[in-house]
C-alpha positions in Angstrom: 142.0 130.3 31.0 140.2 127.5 33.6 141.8 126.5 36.4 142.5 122.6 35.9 142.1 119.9 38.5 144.6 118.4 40.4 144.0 115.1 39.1 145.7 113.4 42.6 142.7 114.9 44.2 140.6 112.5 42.2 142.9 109.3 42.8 141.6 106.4 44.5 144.6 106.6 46.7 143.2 110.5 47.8 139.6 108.7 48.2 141.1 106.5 50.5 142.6 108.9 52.4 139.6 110.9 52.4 137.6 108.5 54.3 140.2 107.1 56.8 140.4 110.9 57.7 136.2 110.7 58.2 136.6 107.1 60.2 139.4 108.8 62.2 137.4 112.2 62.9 134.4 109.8 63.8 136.3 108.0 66.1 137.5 110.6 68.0 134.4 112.0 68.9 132.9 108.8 69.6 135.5 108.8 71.9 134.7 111.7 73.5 131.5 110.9 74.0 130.0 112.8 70.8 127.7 111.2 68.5 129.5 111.4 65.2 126.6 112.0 63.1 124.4 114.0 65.0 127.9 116.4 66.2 126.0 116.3 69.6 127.2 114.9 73.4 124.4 113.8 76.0 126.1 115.9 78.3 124.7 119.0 77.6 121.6 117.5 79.1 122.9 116.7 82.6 122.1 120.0 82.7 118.2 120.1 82.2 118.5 116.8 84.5 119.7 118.8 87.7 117.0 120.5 87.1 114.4 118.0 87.1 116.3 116.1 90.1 115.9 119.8 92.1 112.0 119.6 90.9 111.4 116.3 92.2 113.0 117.0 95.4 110.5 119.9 96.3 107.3 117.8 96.9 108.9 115.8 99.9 111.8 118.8 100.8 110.4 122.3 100.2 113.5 124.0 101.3 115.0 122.5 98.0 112.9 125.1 96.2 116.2 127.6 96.6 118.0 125.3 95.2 115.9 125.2 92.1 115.3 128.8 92.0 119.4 129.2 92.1 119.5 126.6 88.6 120.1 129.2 86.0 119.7 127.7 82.1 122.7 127.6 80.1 123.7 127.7 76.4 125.0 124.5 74.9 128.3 126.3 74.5 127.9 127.8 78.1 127.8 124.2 79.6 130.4 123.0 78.5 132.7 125.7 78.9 131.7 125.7 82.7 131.9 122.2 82.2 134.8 119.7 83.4 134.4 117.4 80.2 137.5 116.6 78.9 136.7 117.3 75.5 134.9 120.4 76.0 136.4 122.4 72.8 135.6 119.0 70.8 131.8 119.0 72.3 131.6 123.0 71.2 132.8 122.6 67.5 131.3 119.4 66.6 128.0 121.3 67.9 128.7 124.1 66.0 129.4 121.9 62.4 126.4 119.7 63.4 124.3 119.0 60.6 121.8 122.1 60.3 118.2 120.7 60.4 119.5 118.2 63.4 121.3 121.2 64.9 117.9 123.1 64.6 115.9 120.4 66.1 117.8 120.1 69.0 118.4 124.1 69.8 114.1 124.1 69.2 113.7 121.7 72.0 116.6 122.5 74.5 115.1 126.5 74.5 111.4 124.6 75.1 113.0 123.1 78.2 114.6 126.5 79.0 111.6 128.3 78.4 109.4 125.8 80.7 112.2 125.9 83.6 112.2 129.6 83.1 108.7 129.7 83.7 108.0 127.4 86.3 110.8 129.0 88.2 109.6 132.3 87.9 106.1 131.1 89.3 107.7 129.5 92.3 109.1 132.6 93.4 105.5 133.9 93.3 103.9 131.5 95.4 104.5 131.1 99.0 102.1 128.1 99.7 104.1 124.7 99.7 101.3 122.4 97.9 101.6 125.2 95.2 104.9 125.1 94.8 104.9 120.4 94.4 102.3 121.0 92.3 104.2 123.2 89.7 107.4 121.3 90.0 105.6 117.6 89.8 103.7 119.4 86.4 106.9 120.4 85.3 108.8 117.2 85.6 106.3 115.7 83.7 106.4 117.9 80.8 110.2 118.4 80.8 111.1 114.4 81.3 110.0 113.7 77.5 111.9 116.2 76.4 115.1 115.3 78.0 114.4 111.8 76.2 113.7 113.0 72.7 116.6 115.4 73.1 118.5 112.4 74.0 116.8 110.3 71.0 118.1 113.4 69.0 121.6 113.6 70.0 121.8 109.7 69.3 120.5 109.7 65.8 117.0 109.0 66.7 115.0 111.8 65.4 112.2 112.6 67.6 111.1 108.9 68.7 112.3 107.9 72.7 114.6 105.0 73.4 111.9 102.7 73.9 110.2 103.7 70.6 112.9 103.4 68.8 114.1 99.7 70.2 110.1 98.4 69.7 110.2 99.6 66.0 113.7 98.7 65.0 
């Protein structure tokens, strides 16, 4: 014997509920700063922007180089549990029901960016000569910035274009 359908699942009335329960989820995490279609928050890349502030410091501040050096990378899920944002637990699960291939996209690029800072910190530490040192943080600010922005793009249901591209071809 088959298992029948609950034909009040199928009801216009359970339809309607259906989607004010999607409107409702969507507004909450719009309302927590989540973008409800990519399941992502822009938060998560304050992160990667203390780093790049600590990069651009070193050129005209060398003693900020400890400071850099001390930046260690974090997980998505690591941020914002370490985090003070208010909807924290919100941030984590809409992340972790984001929508795979966007979800995949964003995790390539955010451990690019940790890879890089990795990197770039690890040859700090082995240099000792202060031009050395601007020179590998001014290199990496340049290649980290656009990442931070397609990340960004990303999160906001962008794909891979920047802000700008996106405003000049929409």
């Amino acid at each position: 014997m088959t298992p029948q359908a609950d034909e009040s699942s199928f009801s216009p009335a359970a339809a309607t509920q259906t989607d004010q329960n999607r409107a409702d989820s969507a507004a909450a995490l719009a309302a927590a700063n989540i973008n409800p279609k990519s399941g992502l928050a822009t938060d998560y890349l304050n992160h990667f922007n203390e780093a790049i502030m600590l990069l651009e410091m070193i050129p005209d501040m060398p003693d900020c180089v400890e400071d850099f050096l001390n930046w260690r990378p974090l997980t998505y899920r690591e941020h914002f549990m370490a985090s003070g944002f208010k909807a924290r637990e919100q941030a984590i699960e809409a992340y972790e029901n984001a929508p795979p291939d966007i979800r995949a996209e964003f995790d390539r690029l955010t451990i690019t960016m940790t890879s890089i800072l990795t990197a770039v910190a690890s040859a700090t530490k082995d240099v000792h000569r202060h031009e050395t040192r601007a020179a590998l943080a001014t290199q990496a600010v340049g290649w980290i910035k656009p990442m931070v922005m397609r990340a960004g793009g990303i999160i906001n249901g962008q794909g891979g274009e920047t802000d700008i591209d996106y405003i000049m071809n929409h």
